[in-house]
C-alpha positions as CSV (number, residue, x, y, z in Angstrom):
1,X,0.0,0.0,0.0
2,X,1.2,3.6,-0.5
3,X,-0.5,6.9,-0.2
4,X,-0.7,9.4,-3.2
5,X,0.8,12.6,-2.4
6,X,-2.5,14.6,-4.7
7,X,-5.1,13.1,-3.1
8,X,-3.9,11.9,0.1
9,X,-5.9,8.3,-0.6
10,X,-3.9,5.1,-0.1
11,X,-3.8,2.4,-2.5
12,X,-2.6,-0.4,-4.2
13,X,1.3,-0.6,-5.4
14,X,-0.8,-1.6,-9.0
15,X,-2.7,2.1,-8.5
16,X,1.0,4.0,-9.7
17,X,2.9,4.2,-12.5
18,X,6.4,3.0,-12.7
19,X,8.9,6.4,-13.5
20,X,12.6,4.5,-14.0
21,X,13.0,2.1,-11.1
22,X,10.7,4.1,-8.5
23,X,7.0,4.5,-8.3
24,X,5.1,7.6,-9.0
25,X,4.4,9.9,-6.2
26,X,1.0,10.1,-7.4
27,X,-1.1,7.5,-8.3
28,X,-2.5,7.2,-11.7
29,X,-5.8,9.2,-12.0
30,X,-3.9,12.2,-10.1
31,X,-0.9,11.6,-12.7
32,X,-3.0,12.0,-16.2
33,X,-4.9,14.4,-14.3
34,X,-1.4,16.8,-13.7
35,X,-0.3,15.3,-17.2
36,X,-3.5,17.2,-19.0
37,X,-3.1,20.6,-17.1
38,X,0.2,20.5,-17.7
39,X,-0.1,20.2,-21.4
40,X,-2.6,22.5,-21.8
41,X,-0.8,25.1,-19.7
42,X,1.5,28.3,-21.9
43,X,4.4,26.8,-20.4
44,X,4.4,23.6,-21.7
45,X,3.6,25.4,-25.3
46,X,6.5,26.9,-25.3
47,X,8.8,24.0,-24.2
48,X,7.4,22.2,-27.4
49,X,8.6,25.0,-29.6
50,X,12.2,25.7,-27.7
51,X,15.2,24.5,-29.1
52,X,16.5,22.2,-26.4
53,X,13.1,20.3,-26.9
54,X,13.7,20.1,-30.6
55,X,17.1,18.9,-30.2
56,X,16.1,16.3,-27.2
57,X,13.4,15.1,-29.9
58,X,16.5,14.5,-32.5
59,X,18.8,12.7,-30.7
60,X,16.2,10.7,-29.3
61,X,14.9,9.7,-32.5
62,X,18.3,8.8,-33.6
63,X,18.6,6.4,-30.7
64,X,18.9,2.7,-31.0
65,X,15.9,2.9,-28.7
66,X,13.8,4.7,-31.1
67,X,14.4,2.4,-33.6
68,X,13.6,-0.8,-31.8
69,X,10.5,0.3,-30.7
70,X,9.5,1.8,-34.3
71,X,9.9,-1.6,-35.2
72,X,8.3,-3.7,-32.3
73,X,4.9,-1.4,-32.6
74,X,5.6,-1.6,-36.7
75,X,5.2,-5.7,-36.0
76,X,2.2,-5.5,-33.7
77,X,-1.2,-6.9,-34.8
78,X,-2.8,-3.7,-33.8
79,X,-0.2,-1.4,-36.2
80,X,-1.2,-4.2,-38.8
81,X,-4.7,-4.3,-38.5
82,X,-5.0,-0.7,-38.2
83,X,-3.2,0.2,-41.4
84,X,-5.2,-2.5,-43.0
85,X,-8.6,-0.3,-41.6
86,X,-7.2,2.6,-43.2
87,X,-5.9,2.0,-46.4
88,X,-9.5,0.9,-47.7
89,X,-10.7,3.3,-46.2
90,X,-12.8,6.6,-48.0
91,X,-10.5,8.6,-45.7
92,X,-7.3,7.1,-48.1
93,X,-9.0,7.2,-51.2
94,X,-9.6,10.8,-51.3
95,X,-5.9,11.8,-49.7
96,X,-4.8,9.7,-52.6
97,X,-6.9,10.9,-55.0
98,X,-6.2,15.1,-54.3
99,X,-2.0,14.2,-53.6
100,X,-1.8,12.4,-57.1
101,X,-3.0,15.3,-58.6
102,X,-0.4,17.9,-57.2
103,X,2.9,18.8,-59.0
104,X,5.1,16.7,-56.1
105,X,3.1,13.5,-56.9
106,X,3.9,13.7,-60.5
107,X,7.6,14.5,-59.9
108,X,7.9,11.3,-57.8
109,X,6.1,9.1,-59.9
110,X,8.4,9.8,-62.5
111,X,11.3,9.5,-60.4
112,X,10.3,6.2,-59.6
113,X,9.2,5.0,-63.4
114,X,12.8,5.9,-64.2
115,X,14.0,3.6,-61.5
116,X,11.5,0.7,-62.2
117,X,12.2,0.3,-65.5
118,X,16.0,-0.6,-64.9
119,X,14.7,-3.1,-62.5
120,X,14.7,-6.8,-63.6
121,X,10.7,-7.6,-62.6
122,X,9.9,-4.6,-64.7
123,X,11.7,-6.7,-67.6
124,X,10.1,-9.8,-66.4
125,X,6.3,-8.4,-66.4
126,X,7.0,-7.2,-69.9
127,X,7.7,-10.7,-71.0
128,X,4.4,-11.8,-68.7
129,X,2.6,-9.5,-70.5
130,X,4.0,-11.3,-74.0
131,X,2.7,-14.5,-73.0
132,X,5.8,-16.0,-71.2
133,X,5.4,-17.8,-67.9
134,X,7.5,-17.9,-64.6
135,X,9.5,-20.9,-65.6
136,X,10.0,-19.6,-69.2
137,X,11.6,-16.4,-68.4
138,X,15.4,-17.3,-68.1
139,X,18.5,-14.6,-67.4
140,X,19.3,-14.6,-71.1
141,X,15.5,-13.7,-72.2
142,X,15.6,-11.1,-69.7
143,X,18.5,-9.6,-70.8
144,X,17.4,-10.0,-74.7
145,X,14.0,-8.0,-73.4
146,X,16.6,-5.1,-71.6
147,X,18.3,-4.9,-75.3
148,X,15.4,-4.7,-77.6
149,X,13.5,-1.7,-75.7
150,X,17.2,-0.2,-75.3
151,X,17.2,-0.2,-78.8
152,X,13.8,0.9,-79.3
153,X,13.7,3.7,-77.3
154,X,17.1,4.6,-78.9
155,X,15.6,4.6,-82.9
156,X,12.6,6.9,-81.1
157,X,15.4,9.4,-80.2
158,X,16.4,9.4,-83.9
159,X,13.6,9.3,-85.4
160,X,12.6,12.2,-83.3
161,X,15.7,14.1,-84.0
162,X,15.1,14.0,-88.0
């Protein structure tokens, strides 16, 4: 049992939150309680937009701790399941639908055209889309596909030239 030092109430050890290896002065409603005054307060509005806070945020995120905790929440069922929710949802569609009209959205889908056509599925959906199946498409027919459109697109240069 330990006594909160907000309300004065004793409780169960289960009643406060663990801070490093101690226990919370306060128990847990009187925490969140101090938690949301606190965040609504001037004070902690301007700690969020001071430098030192930026630069805590920085490092942090640059941390090995970061990173391993990105990834365990990334590999949760919730994360998963949640993302699921929202990519079919109308919510997506219509982000997806005003972004691939903006300037940005064009410029990186070219960007990444330029990249996926030097890419070998690229070269093996082509021959896919010819008629050729998985066990067909060998290194040599792959590289055969890479040297006719390198041709091709290179007698659409000249011809564009004359």
């Amino acid at each position: 049992m330990k006594t909160c030092s907000k309300c004065k109430h004793e409780k169960e050890l289960s009643e406060f939150s663990k801070q490093g290896k101690y226990l919370s002065s306060k128990c847990k409603p009187c925490f969140y309680e101090y938690n949301k005054k606190y965040k609504q307060s001037d004070a902690h509005k301007k700690y969020e937009q001071s430098e030192s806070r930026k630069e805590s945020q920085k490092k942090y995120r640059q941390s090995d701790a970061f990173k391993e905790s990105v990834k365990k929440h990334r590999q949760s069922n919730a994360f998963k399941e949640t993302r699921k929710k929202y990519s079919q949802s109308d919510t997506r569609k219509e982000y997806e639908k005003k972004y691939n009209q903006t300037d940005a959205a064009k410029e990186s889908q070219k960007k990444h055209r330029k990249k996926y056509i030097k890419t070998e599925k690229y070269f093996k959906n082509r021959l896919k889309s010819k008629g050729f199946k998985d066990n067909e498409i060998t290194p040599e027919l792959i590289e055969l596909q890479k040297l006719s459109i390198v041709t091709h697109r290179y007698t659409q240069q000249l011809n564009q030239v004359k």
